[in-house]
Each structure stands twice: as C-alpha cells, then as structure tokens.
PyMOL Python script that loads the backbone (N, CA, C, O; Angstrom):
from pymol import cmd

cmd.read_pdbstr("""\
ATOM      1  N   UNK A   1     182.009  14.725 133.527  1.00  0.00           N
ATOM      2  CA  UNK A   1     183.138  14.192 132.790  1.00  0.00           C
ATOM      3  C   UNK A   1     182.880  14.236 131.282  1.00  0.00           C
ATOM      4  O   UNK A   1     183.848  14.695 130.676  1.00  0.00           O
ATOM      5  N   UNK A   2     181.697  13.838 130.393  1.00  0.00           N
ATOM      6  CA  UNK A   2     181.416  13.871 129.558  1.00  0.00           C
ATOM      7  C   UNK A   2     181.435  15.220 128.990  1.00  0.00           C
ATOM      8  O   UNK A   2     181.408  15.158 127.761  1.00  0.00           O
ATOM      9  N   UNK A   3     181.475  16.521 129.479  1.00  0.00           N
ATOM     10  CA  UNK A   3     181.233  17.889 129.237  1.00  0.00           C
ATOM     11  C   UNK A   3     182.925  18.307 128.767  1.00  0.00           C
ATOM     12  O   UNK A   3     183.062  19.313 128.072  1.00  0.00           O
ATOM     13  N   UNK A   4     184.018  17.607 129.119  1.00  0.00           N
ATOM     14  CA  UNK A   4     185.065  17.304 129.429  1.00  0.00           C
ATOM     15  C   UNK A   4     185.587  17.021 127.923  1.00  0.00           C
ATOM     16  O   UNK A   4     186.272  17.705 127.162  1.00  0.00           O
ATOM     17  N   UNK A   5     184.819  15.364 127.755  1.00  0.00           N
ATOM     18  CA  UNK A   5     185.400  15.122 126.277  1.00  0.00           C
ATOM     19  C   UNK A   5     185.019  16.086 125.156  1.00  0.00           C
ATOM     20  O   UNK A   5     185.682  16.558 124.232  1.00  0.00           O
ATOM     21  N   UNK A   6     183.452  16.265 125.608  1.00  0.00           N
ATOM     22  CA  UNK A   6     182.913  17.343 124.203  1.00  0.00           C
ATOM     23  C   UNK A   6     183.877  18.398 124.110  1.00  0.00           C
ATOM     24  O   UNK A   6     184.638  18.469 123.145  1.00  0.00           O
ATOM     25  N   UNK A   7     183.889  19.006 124.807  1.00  0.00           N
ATOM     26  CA  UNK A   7     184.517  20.475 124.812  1.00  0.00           C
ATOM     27  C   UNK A   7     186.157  20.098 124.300  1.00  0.00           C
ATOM     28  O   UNK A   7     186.530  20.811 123.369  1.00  0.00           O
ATOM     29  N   UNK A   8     187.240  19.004 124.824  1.00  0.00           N
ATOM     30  CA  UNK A   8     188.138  18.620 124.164  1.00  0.00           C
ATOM     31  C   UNK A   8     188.249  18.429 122.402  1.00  0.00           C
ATOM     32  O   UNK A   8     189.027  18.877 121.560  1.00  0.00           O
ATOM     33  N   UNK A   9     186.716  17.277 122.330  1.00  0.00           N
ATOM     34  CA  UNK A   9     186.463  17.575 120.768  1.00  0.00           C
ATOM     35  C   UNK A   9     186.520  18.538 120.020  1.00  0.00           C
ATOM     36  O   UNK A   9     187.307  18.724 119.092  1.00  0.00           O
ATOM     37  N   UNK A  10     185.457  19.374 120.493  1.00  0.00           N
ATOM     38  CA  UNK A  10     185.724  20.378 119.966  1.00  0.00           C
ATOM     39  C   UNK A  10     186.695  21.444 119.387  1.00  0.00           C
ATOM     40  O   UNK A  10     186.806  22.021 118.305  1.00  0.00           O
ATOM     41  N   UNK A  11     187.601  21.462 121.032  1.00  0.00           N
ATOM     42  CA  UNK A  11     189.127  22.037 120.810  1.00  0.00           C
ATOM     43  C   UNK A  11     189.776  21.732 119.273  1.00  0.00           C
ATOM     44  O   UNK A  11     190.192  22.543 118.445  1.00  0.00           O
ATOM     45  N   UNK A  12     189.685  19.883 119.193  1.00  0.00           N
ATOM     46  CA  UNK A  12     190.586  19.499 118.314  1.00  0.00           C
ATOM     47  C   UNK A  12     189.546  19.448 117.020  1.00  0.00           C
ATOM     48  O   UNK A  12     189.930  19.066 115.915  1.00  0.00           O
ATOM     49  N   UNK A  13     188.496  19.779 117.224  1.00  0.00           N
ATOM     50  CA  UNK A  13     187.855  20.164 115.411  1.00  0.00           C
ATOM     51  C   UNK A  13     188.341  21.912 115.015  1.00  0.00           C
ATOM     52  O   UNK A  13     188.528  22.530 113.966  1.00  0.00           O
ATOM     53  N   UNK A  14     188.391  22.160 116.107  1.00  0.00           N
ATOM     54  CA  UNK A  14     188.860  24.038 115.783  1.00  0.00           C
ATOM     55  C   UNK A  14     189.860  23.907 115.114  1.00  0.00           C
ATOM     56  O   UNK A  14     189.856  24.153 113.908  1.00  0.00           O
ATOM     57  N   UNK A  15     190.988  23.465 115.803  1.00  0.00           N
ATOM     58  CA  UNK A  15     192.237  23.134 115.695  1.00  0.00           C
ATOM     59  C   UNK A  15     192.663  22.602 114.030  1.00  0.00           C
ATOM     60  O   UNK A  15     193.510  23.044 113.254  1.00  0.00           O
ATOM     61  N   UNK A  16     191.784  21.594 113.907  1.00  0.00           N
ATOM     62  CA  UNK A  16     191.659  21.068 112.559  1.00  0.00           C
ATOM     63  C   UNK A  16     191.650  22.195 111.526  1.00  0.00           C
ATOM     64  O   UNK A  16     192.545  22.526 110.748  1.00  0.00           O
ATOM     65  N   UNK A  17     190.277  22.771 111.724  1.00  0.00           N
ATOM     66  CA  UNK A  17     189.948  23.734 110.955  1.00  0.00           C
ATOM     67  C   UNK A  17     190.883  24.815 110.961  1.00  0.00           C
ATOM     68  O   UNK A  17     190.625  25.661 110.105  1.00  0.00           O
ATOM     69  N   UNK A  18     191.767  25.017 111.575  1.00  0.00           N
ATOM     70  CA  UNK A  18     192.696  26.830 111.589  1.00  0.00           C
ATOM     71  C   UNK A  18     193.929  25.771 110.721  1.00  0.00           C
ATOM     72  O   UNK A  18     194.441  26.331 109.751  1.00  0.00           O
ATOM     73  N   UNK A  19     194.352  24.514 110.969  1.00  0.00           N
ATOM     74  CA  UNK A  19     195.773  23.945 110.327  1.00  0.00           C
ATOM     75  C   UNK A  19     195.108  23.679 108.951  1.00  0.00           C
ATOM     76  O   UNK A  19     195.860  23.916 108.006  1.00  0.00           O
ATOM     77  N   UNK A  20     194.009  23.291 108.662  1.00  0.00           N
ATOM     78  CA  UNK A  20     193.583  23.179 107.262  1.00  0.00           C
ATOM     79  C   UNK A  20     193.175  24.796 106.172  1.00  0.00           C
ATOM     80  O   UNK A  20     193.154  24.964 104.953  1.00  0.00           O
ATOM     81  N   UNK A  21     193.003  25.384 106.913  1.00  0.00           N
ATOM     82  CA  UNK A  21     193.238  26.952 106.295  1.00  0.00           C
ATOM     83  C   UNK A  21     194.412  27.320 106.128  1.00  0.00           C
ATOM     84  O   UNK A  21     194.841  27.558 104.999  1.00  0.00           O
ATOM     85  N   UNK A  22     195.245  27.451 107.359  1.00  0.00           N
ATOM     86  CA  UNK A  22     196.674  27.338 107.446  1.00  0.00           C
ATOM     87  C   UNK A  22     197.154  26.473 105.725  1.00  0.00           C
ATOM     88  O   UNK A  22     197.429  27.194 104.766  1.00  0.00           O
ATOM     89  N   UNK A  23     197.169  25.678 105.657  1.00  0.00           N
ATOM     90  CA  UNK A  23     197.142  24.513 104.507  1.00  0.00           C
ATOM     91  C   UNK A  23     197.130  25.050 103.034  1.00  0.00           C
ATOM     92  O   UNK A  23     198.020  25.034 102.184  1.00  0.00           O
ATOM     93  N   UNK A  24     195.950  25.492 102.998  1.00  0.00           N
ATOM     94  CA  UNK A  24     195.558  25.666 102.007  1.00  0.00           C
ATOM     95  C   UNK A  24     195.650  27.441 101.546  1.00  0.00           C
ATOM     96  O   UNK A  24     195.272  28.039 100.539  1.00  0.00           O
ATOM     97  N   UNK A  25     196.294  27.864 102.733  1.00  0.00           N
ATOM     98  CA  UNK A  25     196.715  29.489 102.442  1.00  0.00           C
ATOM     99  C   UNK A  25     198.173  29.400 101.577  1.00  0.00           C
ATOM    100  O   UNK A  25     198.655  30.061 100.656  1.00  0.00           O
ATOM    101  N   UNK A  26     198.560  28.372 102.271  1.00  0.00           N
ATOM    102  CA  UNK A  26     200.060  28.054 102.156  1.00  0.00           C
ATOM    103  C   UNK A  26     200.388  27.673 100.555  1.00  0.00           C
ATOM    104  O   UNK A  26     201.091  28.208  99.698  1.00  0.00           O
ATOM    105  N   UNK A  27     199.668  26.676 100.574  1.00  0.00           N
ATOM    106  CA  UNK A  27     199.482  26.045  98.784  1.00  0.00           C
ATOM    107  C   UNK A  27     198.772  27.407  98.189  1.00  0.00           C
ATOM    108  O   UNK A  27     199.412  27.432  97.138  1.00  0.00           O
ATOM    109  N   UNK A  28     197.974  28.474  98.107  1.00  0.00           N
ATOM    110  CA  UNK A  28     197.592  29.360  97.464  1.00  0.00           C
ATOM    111  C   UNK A  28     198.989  30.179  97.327  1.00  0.00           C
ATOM    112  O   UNK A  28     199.357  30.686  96.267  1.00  0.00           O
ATOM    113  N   UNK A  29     199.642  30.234  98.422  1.00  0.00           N
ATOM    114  CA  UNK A  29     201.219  31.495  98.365  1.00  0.00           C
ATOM    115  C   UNK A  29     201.793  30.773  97.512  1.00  0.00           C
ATOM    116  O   UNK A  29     202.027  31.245  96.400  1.00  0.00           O
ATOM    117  N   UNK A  30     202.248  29.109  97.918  1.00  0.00           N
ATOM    118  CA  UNK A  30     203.261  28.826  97.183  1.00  0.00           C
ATOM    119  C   UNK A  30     203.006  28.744  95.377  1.00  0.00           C
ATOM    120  O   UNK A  30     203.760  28.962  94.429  1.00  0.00           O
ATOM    121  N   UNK A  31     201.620  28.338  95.477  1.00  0.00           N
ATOM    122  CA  UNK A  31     201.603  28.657  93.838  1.00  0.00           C
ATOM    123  C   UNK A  31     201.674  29.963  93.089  1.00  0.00           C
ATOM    124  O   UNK A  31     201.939  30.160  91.903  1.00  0.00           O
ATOM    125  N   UNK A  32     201.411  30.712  93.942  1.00  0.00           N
ATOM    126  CA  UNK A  32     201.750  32.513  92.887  1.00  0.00           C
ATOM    127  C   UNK A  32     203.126  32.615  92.856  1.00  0.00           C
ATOM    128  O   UNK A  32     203.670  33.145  91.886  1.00  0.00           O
ATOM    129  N   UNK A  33     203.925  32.071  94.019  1.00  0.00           N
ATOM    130  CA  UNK A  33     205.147  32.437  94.204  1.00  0.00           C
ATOM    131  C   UNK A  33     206.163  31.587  92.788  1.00  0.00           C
ATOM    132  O   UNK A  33     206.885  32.031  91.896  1.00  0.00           O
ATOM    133  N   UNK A  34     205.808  30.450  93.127  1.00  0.00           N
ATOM    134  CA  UNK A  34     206.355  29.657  92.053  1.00  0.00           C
ATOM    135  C   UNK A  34     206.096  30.335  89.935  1.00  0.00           C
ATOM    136  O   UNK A  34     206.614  29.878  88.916  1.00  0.00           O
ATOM    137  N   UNK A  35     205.357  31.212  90.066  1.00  0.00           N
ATOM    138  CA  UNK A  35     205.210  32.253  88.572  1.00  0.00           C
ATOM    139  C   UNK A  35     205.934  32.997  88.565  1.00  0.00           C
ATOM    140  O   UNK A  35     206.467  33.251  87.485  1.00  0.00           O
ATOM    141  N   UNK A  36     206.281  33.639  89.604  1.00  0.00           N
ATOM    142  CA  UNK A  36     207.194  34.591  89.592  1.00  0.00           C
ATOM    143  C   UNK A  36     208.843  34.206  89.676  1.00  0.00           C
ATOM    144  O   UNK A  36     209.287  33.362  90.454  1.00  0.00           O
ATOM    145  N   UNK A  37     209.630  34.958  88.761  1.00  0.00           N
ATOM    146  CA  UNK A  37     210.963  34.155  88.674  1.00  0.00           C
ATOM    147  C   UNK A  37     211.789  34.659  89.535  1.00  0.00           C
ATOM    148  O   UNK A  37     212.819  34.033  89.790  1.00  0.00           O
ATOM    149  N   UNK A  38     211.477  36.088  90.267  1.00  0.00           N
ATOM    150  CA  UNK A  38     212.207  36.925  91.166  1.00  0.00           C
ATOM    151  C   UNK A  38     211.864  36.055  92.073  1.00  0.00           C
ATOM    152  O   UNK A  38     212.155  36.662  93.104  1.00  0.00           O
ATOM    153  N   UNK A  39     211.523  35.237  92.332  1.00  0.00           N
ATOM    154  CA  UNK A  39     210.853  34.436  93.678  1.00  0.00           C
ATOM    155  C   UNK A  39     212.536  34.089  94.216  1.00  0.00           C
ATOM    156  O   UNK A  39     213.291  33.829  93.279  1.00  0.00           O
ATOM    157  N   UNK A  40     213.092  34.067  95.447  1.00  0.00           N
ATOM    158  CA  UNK A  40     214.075  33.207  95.929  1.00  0.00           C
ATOM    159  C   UNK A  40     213.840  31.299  96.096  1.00  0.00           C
ATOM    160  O   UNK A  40     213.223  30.997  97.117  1.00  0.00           O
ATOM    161  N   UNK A  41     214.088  30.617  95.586  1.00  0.00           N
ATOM    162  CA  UNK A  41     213.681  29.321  95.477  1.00  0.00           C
ATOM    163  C   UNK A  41     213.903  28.660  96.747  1.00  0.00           C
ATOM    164  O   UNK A  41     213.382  27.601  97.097  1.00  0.00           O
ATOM    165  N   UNK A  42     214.776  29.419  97.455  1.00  0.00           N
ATOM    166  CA  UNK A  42     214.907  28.368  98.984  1.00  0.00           C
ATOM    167  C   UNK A  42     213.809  29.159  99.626  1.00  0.00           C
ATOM    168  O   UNK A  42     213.650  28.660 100.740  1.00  0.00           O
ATOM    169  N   UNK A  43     212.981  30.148  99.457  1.00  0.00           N
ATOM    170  CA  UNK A  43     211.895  30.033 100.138  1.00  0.00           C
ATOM    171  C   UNK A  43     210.527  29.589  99.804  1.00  0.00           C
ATOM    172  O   UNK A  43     209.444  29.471 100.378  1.00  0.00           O
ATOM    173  N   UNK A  44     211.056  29.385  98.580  1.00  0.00           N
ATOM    174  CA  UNK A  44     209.240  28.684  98.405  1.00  0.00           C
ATOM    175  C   UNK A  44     210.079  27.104  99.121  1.00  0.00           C
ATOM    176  O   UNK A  44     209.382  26.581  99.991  1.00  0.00           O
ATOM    177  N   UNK A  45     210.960  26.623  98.933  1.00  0.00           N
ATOM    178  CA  UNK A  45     211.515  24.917  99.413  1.00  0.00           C
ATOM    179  C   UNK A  45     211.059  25.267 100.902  1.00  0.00           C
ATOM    180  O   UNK A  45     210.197  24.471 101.275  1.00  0.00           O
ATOM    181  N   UNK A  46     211.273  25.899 101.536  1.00  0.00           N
ATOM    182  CA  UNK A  46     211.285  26.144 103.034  1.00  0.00           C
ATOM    183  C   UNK A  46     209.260  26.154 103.224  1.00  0.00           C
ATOM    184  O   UNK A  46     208.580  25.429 103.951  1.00  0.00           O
ATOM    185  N   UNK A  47     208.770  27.330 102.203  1.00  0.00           N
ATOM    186  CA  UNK A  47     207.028  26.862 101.978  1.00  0.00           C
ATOM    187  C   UNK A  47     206.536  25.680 102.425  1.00  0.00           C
ATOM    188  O   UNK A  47     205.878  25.267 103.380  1.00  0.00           O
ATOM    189  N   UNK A  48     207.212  25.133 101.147  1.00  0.00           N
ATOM    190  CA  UNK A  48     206.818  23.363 100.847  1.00  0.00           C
ATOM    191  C   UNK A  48     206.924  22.688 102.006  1.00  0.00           C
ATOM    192  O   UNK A  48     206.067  21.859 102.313  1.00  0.00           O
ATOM    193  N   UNK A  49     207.975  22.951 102.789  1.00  0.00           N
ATOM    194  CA  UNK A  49     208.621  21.922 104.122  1.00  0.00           C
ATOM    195  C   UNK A  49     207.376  22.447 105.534  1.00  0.00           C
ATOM    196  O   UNK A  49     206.788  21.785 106.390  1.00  0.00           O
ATOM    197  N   UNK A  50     207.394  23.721 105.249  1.00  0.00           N
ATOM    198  CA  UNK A  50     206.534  24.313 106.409  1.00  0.00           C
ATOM    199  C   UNK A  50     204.586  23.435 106.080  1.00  0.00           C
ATOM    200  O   UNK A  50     203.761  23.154 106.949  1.00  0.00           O
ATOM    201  N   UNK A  51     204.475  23.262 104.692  1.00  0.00           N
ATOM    202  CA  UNK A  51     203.352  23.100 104.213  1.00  0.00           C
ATOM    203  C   UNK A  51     203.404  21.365 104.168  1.00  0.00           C
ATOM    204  O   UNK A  51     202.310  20.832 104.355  1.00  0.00           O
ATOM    205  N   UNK A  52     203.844  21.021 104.082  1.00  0.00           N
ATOM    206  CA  UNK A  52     204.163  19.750 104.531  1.00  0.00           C
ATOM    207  C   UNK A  52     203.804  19.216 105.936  1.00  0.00           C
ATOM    208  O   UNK A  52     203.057  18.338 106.369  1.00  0.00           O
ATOM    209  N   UNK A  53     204.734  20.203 106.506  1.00  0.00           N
ATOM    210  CA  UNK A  53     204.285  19.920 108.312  1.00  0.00           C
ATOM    211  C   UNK A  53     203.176  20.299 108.335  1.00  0.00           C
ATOM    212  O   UNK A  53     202.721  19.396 109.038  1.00  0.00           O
ATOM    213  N   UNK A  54     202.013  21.172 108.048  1.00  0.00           N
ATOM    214  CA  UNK A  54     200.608  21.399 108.715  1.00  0.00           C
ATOM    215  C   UNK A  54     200.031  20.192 108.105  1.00  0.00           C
ATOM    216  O   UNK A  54     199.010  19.855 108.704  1.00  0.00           O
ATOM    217  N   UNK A  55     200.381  19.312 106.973  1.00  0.00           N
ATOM    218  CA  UNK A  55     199.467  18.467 106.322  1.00  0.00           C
ATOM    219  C   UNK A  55     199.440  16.919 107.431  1.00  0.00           C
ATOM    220  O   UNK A  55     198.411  16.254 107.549  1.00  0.00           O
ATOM    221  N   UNK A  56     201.168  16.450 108.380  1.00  0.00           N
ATOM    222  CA  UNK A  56     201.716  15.868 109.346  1.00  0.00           C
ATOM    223  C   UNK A  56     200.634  16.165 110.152  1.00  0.00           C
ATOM    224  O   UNK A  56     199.828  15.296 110.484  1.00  0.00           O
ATOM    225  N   UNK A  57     200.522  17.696 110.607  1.00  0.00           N
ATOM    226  CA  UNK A  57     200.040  17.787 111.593  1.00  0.00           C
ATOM    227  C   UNK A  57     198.216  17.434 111.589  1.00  0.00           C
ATOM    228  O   UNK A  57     197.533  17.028 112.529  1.00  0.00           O
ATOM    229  N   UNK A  58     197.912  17.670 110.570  1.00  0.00           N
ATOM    230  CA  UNK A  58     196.338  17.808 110.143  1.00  0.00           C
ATOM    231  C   UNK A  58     196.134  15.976 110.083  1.00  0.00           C
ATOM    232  O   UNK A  58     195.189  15.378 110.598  1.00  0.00           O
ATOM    233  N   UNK A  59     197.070  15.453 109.461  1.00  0.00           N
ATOM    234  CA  UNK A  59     196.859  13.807 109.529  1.00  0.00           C
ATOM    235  C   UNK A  59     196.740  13.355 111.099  1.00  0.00           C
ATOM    236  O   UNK A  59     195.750  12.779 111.550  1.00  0.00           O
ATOM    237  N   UNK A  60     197.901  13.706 111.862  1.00  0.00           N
ATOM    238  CA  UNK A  60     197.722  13.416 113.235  1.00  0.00           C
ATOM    239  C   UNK A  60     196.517  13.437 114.306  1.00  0.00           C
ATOM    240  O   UNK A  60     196.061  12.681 115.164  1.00  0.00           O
ATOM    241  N   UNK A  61     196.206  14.944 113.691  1.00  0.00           N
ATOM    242  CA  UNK A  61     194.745  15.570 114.929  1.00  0.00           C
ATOM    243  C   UNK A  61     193.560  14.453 114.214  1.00  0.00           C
ATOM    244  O   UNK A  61     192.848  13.743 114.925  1.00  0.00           O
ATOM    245  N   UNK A  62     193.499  14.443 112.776  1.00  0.00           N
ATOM    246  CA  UNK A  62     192.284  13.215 112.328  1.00  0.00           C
ATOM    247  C   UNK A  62     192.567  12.035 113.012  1.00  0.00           C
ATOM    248  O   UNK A  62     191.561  11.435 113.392  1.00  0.00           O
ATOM    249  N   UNK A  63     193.610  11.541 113.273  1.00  0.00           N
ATOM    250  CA  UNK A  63     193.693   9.891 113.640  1.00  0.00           C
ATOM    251  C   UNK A  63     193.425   9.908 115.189  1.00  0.00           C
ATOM    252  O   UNK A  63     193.026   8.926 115.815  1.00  0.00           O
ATOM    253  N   UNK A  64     193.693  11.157 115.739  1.00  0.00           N
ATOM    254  CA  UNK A  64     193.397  11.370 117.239  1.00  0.00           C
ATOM    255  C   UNK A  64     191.982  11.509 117.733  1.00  0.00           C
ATOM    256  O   UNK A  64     191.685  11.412 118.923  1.00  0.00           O
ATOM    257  N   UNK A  65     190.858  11.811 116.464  1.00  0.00           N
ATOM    258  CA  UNK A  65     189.587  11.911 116.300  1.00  0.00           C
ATOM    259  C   UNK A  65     188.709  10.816 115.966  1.00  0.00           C
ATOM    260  O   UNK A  65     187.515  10.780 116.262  1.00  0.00           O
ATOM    261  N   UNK A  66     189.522   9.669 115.160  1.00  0.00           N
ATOM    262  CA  UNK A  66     188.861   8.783 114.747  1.00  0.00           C
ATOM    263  C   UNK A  66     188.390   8.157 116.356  1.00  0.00           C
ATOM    264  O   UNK A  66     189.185   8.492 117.234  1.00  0.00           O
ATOM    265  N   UNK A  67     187.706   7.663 116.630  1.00  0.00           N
ATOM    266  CA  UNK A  67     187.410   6.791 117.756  1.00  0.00           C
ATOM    267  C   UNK A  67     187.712   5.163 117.620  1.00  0.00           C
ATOM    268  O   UNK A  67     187.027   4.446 116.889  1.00  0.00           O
ATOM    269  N   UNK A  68     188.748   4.704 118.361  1.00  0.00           N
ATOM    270  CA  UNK A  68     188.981   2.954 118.645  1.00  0.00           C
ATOM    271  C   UNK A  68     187.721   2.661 118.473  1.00  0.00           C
ATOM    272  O   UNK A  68     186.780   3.358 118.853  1.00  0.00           O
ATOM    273  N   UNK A  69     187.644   1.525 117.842  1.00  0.00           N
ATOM    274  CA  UNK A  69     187.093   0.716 117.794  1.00  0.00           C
ATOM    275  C   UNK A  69     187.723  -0.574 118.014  1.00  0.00           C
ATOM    276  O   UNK A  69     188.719  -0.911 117.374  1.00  0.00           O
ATOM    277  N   UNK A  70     187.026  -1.517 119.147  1.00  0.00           N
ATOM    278  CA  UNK A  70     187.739  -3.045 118.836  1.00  0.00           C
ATOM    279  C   UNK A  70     186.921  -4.094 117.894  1.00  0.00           C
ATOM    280  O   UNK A  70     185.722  -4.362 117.813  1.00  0.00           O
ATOM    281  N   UNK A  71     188.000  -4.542 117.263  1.00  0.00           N
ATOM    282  CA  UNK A  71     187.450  -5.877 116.795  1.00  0.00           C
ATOM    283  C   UNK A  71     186.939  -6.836 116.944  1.00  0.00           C
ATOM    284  O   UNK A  71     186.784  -7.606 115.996  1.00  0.00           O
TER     285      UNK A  71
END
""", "prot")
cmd.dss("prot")
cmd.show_as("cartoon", "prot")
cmd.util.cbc("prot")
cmd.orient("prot")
C-alpha cells in the first residue's frame, strides 16, 4: 500500500513540475508578445486567462501535497 502513495506522490510532483514550466513558458510568450504592437490583444488577454489557470492549477496540486496535520 505504501508503494501506492509514493508512486501517487510522485505522479503529483511531475505534474507540478510540467504546470510550472507550462507557467513560466507562458509568462516568457506573453512578455515578448506584449512589445510587439502587431500583437492581437485578445490573445495575449486569452494568454493571461490560460496563464492564470496553470497558476489555479499549480496552487491546487501544492495544497493536495501539503500533508494534514491535526492540531
């Protein structure tokens, strides 16, 4: 059973790691994009919203990692 949780952990540190690249690819596009004036502005807004959600999602998988503790 214990072979069970590790390997789950794990899953969700991978996981971490591909939405935090994901992340930070995203913020690298949206800032070149935003120099350029030919840029269409509803797609860097649509960026932001998409880049937004991996940051949702990256908060979520951490709080799912933290381990309960009781008081």
């Amino acid at each position: 059973m214990t072979d069970k949780i590790d390997t789950e952990s794990f899953k969700k540190l991978e996981r971490l790691r591909e939405l935090r690249v994901s992340h930070r690819d995203l913020d690298n596009l949206i800032d070149r994009l935003q120099h350029d004036p030919m840029v269409d502005q509803l797609r860097i807004r649509r960026l932001k919203r998409r880049k937004l959600l991996l940051k949702d999602m990256i908060t979520s998988l951490e709080s799912e990692l933290i381990p309960d503790l009781d008081a």
